[in-house]
C-alpha positions in Angstrom: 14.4 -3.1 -20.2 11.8 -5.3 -18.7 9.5 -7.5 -21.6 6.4 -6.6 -22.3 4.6 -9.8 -21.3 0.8 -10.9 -21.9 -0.1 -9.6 -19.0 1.2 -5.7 -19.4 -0.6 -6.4 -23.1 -3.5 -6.8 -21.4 -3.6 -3.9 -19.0 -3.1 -1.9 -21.9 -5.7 -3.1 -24.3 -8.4 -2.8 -21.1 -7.2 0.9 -19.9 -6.5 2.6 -23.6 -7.6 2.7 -26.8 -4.1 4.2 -28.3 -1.4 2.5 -30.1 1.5 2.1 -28.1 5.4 0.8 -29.0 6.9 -1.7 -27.4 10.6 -1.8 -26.8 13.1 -4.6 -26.8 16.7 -5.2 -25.9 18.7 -5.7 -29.2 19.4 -9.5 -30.0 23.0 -9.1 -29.7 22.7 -7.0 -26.9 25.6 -6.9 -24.3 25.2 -6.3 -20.6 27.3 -5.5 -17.9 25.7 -6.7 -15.2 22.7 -9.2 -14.8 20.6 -9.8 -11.9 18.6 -12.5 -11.4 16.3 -12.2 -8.5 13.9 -14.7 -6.9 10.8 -12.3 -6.2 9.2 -15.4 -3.6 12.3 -15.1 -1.4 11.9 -11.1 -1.0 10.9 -10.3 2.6 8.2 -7.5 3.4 10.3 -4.4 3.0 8.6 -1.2 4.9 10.1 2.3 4.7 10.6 4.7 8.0 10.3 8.5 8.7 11.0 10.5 6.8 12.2 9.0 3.4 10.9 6.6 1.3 14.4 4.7 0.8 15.0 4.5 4.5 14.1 0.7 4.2 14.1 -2.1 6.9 12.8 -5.9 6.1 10.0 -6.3 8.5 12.7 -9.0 10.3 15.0 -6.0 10.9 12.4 -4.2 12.8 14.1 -4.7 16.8 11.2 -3.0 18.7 7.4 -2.6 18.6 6.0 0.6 16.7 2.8 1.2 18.1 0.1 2.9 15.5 -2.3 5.4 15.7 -3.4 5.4 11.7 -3.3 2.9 8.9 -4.4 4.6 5.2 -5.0 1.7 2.8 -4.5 2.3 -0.8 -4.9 6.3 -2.5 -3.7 6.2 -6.1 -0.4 3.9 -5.0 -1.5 1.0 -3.7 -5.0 1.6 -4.2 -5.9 -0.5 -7.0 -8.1 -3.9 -6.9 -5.4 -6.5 -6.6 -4.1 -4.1 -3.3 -7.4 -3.8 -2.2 -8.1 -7.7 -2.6 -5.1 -8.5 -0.6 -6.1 -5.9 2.2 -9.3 -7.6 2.5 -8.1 -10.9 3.0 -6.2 -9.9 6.0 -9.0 -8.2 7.3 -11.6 -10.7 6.8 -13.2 -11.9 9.8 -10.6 -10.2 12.1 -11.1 -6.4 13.9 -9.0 -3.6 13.5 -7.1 -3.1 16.7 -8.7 -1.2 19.4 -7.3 2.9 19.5 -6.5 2.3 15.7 -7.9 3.8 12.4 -8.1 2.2 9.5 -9.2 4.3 6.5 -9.5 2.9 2.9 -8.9 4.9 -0.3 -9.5 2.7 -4.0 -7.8 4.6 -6.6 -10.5 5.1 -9.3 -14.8 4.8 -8.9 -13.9 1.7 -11.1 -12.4 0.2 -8.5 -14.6 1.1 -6.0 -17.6 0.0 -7.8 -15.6 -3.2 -8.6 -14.6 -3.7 -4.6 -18.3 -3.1 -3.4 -19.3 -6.1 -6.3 -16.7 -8.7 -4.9 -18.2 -7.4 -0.9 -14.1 -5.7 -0.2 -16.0 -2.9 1.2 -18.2 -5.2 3.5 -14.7 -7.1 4.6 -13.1 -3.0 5.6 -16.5 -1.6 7.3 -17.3 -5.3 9.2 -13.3 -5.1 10.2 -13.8 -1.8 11.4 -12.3 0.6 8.7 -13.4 3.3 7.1 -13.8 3.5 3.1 -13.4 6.8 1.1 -14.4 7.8 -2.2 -11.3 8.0 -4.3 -9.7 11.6 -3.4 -6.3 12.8 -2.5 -6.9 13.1 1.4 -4.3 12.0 3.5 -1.8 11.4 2.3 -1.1 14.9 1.6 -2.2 15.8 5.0 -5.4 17.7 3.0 -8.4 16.0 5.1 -9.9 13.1 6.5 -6.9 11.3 8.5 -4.6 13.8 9.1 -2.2 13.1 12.3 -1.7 14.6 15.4 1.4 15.7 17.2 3.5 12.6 17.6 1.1 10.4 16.2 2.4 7.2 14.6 1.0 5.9 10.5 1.5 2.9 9.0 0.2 3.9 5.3 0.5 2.4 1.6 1.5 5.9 0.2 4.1 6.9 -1.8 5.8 9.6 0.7 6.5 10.3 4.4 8.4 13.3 4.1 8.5 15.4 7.6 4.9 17.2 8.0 3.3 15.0 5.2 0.1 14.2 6.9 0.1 16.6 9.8 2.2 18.0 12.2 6.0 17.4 11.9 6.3 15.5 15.0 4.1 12.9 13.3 5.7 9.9 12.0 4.9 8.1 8.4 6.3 4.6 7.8 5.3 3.4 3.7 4.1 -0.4 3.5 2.7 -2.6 1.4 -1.3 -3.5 1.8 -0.6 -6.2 3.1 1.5 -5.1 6.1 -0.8 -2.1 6.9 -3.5 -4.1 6.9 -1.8 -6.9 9.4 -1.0 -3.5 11.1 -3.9 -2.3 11.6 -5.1 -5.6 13.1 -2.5 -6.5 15.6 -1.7 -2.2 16.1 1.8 -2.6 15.7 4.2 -3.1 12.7 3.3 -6.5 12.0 4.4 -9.5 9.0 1.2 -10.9 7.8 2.6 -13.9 7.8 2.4 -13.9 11.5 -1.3 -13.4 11.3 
């Protein structure tokens, strides 16, 4: 059980108007394991064709994945703190030549809330392209869907075989800020390098 902190309090009190329970561990609760884990030491962790849980730190990665597509955000990863930290990567840099970068926020909310803090101007001046909120492609439906062995670095939640186009494309999962270092440098890239 993770505690309900201020913070998840908040969320809720801004995004419902219905009661809601919290839960807590027992006082005299008894555990058989307990992990401790220091979330500033965690390194960016980025997932490869064609399963979501076939994971490599972005310091495991041995040789340079070139890529065609980078889809920022959807409904995972497409919410205003994602988008914030996708911008700031992309502020004042280009995406990479031979390279799309295409930008989904999750709600109008946040869309309307991005074009107010000028997110949108930092995508379309980097070179991106910004979506209303849709499914698109992700699912392969429309609007970015791969060609034969075409490469995507994308903040999705799947990269199952076929996903988002043909089955010779290739899906690797990141977080925001990875794709969008990706899509500047056009290779798998650490923003920390940037």
């Amino acid at each position: 059980i993770f505690p309900v902190d201020e913070l998840a309090a908040s969320y809720m009190k801004e995004h419902s108007t219905r009661t809601y329970k919290v839960y807590e561990a027992d006082a005299d609760a008894v555990y058989d394991e307990e992990y401790t884990i220091d979330l500033g030491m965690l390194r960016p962790t980025v997932a490869f064709p064609h399963l979501p849980e076939n994971t490599k730190t972005i310091d495991e990665i041995i040789e340079e994945i070139k890529i065609d597509q980078v889809v920022i955000g959807s409904c995972t990863n497409g919410r205003l703190k994602d988008l914030r930290e996708a911008a700031k990567i992309l502020r004042g840099r280009k995406v990479a030549e031979g390279v799309r970068c295409i930008v989904i926020p999750a709600t109008q909310q946040i869309y309307l809330d991005a074009m107010a803090e000028g997110l949108v101007a930092d995508f379309i001046n980097a070179g991106a392209v910004v979506s209303t909120p849709t499914c698109g492609p992700c699912l392969g439906g429309h609007m970015g869907v791969l060609s034969d062995g075409e490469w995507a670095i994308s903040t999705t939640n799947r990269n199952f075989v076929g996903r988002m186009g043909p089955t010779s494309s290739m899906i690797i999962l990141a977080s925001p800020a990875v794709a969008a270092a990706s899509a500047v440098t056009g290779v798998v890239t650490d923003p920390a390098s940037l």
